[in-house]
Backbone as a printed PyTorch tensor [residue, N CA C, xyz], in Angstrom:
tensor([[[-46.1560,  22.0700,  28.1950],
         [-46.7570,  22.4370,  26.9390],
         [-46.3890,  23.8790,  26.6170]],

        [[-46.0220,  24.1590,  25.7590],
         [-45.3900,  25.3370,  25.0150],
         [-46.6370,  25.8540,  24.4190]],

        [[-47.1560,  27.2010,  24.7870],
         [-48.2300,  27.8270,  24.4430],
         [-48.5410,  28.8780,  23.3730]],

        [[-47.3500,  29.8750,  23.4840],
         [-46.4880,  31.0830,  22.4300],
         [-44.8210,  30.9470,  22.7960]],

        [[-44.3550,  31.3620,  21.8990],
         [-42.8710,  31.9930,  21.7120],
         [-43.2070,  33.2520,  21.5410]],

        [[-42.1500,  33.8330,  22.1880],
         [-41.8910,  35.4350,  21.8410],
         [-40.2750,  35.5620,  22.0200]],

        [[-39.7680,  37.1360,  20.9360],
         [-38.2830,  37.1660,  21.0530],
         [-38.5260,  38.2960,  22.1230]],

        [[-37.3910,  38.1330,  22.9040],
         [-37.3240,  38.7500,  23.9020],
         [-35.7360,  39.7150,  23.7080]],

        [[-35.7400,  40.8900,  23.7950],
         [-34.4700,  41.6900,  24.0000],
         [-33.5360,  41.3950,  24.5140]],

        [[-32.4130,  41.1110,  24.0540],
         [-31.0930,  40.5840,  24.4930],
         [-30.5970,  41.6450,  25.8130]],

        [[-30.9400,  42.9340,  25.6990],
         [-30.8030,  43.6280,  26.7140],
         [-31.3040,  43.4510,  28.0760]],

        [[-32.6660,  43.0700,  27.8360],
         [-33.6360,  42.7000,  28.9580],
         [-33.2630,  41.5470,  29.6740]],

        [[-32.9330,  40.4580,  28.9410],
         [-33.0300,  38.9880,  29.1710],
         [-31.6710,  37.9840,  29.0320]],

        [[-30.1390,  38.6370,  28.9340],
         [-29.2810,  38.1770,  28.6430],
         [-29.1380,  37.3180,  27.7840]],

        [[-27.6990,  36.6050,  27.7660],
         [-28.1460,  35.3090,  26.9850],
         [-28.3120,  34.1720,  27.7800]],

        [[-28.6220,  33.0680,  27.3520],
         [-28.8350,  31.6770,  27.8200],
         [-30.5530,  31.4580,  27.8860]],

        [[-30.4710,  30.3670,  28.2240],
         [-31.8000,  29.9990,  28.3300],
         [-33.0300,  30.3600,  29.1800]],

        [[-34.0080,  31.0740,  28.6220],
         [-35.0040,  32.0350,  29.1840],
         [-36.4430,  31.4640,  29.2330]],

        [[-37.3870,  31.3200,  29.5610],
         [-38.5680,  31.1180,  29.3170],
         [-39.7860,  31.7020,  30.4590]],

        [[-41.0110,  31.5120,  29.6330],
         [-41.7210,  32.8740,  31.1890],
         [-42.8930,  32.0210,  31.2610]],

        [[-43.6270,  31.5050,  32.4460],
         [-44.4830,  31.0150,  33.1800],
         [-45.7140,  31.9570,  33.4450]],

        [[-46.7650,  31.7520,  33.2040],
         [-48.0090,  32.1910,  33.2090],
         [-48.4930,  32.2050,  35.0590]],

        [[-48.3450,  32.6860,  35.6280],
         [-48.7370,  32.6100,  37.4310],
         [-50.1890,  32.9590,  37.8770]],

        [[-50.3290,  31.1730,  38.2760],
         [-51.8410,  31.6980,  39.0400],
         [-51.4270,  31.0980,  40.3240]],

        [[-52.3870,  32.0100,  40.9720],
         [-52.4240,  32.0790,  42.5840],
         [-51.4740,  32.7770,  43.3470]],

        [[-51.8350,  32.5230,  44.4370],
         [-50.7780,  33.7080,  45.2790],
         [-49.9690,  33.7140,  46.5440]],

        [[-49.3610,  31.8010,  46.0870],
         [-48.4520,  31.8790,  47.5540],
         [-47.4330,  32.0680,  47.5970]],

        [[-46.9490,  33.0550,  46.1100],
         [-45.4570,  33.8610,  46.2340],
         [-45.9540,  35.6060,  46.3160]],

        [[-46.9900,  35.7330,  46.5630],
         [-47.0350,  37.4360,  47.0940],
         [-46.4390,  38.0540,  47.2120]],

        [[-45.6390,  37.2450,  49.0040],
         [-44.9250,  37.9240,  49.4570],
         [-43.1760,  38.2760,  48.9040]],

        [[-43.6300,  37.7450,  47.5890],
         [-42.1800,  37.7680,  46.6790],
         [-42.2910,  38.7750,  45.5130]],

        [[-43.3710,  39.5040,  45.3820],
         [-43.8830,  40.0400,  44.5010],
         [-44.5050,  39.4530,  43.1080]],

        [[-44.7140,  38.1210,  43.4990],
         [-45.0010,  38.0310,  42.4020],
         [-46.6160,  37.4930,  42.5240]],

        [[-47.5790,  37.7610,  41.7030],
         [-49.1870,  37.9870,  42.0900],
         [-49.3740,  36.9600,  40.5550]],

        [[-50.7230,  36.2630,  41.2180],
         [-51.4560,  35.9760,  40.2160],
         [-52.1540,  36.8990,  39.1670]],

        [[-51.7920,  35.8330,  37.5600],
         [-51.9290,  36.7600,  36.4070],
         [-50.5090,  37.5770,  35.7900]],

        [[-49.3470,  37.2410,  36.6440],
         [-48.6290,  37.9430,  36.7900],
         [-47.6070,  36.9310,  35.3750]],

        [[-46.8360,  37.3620,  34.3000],
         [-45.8210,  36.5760,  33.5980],
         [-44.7520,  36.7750,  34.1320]],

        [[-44.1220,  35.3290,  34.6640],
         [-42.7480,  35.1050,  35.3520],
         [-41.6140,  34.2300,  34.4660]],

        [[-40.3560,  35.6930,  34.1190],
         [-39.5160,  35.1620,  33.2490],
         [-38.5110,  34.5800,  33.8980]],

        [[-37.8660,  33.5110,  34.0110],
         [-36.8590,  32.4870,  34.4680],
         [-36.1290,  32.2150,  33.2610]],

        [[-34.8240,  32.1170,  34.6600],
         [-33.7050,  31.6720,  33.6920],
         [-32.9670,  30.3550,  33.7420]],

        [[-33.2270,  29.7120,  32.7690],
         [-32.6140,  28.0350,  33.3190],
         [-31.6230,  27.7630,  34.1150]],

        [[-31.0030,  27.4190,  34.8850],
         [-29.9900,  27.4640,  35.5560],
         [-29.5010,  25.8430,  36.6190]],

        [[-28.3190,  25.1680,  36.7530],
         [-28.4360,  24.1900,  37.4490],
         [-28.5830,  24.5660,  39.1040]],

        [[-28.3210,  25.2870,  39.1650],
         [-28.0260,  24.9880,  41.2740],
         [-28.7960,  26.9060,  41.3860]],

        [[-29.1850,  26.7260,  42.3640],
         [-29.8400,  27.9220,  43.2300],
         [-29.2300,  27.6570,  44.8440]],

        [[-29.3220,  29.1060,  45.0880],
         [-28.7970,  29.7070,  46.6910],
         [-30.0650,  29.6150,  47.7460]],

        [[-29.5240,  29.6810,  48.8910],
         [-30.3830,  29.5320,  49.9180],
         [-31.7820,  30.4040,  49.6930]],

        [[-32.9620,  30.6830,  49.6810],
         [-33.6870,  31.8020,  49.5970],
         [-33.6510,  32.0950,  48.3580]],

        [[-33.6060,  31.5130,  47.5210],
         [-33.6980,  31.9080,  45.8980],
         [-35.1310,  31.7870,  45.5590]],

        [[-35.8490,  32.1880,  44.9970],
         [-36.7590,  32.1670,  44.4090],
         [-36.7450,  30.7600,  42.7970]],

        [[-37.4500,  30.2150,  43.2490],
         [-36.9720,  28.9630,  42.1650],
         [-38.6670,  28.5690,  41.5420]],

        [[-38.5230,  28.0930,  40.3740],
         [-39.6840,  27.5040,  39.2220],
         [-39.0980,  26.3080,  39.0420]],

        [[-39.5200,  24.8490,  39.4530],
         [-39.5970,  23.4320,  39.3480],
         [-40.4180,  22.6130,  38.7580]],

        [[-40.3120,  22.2920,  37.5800],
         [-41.1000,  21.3980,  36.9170],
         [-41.2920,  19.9050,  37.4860]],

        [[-42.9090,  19.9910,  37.6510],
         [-43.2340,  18.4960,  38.4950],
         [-43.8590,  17.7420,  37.0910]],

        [[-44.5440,  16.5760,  37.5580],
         [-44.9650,  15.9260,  37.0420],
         [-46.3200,  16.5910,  36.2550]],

        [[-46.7100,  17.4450,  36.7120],
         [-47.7870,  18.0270,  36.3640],
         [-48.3600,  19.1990,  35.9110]],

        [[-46.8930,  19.8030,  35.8560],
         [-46.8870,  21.4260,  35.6830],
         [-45.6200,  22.0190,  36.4420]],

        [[-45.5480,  23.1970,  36.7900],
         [-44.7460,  23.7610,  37.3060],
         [-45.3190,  24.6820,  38.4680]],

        [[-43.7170,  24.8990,  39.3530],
         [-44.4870,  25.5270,  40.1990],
         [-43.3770,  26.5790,  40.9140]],

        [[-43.5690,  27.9920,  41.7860],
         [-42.5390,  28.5620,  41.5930],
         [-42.4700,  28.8550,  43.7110]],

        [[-40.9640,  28.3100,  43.4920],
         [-41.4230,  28.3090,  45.5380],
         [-40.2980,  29.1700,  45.9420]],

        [[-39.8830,  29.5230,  46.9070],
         [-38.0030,  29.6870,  47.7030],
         [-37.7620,  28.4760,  48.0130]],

        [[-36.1950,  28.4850,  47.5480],
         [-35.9320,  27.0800,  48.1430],
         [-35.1310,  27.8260,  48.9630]],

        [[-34.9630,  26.8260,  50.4470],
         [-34.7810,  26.7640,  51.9280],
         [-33.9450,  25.4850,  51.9210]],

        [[-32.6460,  25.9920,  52.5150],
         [-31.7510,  24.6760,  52.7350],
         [-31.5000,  24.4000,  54.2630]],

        [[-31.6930,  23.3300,  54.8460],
         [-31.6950,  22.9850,  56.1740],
         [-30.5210,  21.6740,  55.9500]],

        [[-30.6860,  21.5960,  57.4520],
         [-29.8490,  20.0880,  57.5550],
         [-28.3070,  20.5570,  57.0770]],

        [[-27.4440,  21.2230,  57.3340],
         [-26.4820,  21.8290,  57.1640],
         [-26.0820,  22.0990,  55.2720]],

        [[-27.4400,  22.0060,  54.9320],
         [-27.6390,  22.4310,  53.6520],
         [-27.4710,  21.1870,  52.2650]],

        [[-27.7390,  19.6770,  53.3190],
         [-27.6160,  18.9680,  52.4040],
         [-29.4510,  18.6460,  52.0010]],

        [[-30.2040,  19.3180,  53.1370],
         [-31.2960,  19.0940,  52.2670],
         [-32.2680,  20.2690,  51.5150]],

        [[-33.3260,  20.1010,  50.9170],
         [-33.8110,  21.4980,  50.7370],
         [-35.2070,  21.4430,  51.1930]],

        [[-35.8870,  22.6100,  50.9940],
         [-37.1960,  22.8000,  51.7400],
         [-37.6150,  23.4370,  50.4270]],

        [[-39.0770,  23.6840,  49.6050],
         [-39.2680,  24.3810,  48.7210],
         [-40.4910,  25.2610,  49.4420]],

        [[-40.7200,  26.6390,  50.0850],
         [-41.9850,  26.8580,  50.3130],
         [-42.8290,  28.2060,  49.5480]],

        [[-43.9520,  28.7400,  50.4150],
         [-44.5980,  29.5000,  49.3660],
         [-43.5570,  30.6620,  49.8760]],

        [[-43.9330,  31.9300,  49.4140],
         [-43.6030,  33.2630,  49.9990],
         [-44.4180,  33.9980,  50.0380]],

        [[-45.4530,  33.4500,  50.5090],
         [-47.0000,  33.6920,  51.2130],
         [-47.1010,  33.6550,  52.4810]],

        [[-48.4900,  34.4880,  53.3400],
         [-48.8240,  33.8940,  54.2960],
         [-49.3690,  32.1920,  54.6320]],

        [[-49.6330,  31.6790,  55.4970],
         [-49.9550,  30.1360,  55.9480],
         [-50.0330,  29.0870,  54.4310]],

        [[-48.9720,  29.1450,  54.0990],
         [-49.2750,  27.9900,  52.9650],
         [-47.6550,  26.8360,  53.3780]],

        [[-48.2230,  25.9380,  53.0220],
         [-47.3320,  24.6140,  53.1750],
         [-46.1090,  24.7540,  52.1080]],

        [[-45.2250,  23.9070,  52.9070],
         [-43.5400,  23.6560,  52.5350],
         [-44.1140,  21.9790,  51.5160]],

        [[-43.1220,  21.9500,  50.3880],
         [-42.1970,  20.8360,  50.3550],
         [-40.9730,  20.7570,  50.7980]],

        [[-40.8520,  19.3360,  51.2180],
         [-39.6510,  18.7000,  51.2150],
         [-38.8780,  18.1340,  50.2680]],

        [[-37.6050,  18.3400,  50.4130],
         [-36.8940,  17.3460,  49.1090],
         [-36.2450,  16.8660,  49.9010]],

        [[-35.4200,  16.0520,  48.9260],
         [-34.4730,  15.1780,  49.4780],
         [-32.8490,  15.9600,  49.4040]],

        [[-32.2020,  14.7980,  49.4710],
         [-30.5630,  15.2180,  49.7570],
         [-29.8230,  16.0930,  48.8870]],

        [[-29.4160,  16.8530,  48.3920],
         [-28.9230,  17.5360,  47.3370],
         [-27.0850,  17.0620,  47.5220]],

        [[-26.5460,  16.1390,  48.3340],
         [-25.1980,  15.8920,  48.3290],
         [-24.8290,  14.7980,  49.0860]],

        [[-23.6720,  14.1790,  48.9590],
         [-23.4760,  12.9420,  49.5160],
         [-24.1450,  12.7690,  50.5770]]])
């Protein structure tokens, strides 16, 4: 659900596709990023090991590191918090 638009500075925000997430809670802390906090993302297809990533679920969104294991055909999504739980994904390649 799309809540406001705002134009954002081409300087600030490059071009391509931009949009910023409202953050509650706090199991990316340790990433700097705090509840209450607006998190601007940039659309993008593929992310790196340890990237900081925003994934739209069924229900909302949510913003984790993704963690590649399994010689990197699978991924792990977790917090960057203290004691909070991993997802798992599945295969990202043959």
């Amino acid at each position: 659900m799309v809540e406001d638009v705002y134009a954002l500075p081409r300087q600030v925000v490059g071009d391509g596709g931009v949009f910023a997430l409202a953050v509650s809670g706090d199991s990316m802390i340790d990433g700097a990023i705090c509840d209450g906090d607006i998190a601007t993302v940039r659309r993008q297809d593929s992310a790196g090991h340890r990237d900081i990533v925003a994934a739209l679920l069924e229900d909302g969104t949510t913003g984790k590191v993704l963690r590649r294991v399994d010689c990197r055909s699978r991924v792990c999504c977790g917090p960057s918090g203290p004691s909070r739980g991993r997802r798992s994904g599945g295969r990202t390649g043959p």
